[in-house]
C-alpha positions in Angstrom: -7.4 10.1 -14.3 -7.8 9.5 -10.8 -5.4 6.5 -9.8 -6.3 5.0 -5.9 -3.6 2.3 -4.9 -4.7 0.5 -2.1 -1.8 -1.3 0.0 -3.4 -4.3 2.5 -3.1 -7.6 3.3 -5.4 -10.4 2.3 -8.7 -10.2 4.4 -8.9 -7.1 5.4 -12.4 -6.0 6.6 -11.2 -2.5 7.2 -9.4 -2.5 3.8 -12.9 -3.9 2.0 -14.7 -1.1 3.3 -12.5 1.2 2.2 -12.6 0.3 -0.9 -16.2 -0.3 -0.7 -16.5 4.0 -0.2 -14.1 4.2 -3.1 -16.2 2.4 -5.5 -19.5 4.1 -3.9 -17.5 7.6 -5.4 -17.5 6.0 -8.9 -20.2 7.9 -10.0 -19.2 11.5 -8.9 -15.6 10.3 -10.4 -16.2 8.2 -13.3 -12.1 8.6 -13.9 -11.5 7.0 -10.5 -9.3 3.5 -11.1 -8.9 1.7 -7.8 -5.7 -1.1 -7.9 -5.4 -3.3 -4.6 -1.6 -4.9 -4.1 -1.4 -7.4 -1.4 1.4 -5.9 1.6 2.4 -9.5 1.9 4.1 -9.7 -1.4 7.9 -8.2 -2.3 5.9 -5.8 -4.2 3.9 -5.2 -1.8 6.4 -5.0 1.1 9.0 -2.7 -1.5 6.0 0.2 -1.2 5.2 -0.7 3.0 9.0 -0.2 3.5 9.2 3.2 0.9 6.2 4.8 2.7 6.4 4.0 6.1 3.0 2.3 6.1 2.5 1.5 9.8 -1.0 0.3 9.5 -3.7 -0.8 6.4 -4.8 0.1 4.2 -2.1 1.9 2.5 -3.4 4.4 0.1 -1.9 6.0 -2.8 -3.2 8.4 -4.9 -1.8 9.2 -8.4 1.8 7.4 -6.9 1.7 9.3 -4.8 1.4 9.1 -0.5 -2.5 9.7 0.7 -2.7 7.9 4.0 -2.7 4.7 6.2 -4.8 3.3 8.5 -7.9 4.4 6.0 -9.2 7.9 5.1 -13.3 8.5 4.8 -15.1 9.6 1.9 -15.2 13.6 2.5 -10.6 13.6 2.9 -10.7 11.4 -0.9 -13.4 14.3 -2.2 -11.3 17.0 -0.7 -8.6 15.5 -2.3 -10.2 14.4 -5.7 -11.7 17.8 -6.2 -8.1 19.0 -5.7 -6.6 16.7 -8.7 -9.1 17.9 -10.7 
């Protein structure tokens, strides 16, 4: 499984697009689960705080630190591919 945290705040356009690639790769990843937590919430602002996340989206992968600010779709293949 293939676990993509995203970590943004509520009307994003950046963020949506990201996640927009994410879901595009659905169909070379069929284990790919994308979860979305809003950076605005103490949940949200517990996991900005633990990984330094200085701009959105925040992305885990697996739990564990990928990236902020975004990533495009050929660093999450590299990336996938690795997991796999």
């Amino acid at each position: 499984m293939i676990k993509v945290t995203l970590i943004r705040p509520p009307g994003c356009a950046h963020c949506a697009a990201v996640k927009m690639t994410l879901e595009k790769m659905k169909n070379d990843y069929p284990e790919l689960t994308i979860e979305e937590i809003d950076m605005t919430t103490p949940e949200g602002q517990a996991l900005v705080q633990k990984y330094n996340i200085l701009s959105s989206p925040g992305i885990l992968i697996n739990d564990e630190f990928f990236a902020f600010g975004g990533a495009t779709e050929e660093q999450f293949r590299k990336k996938f591919d690795a997991l796999k």
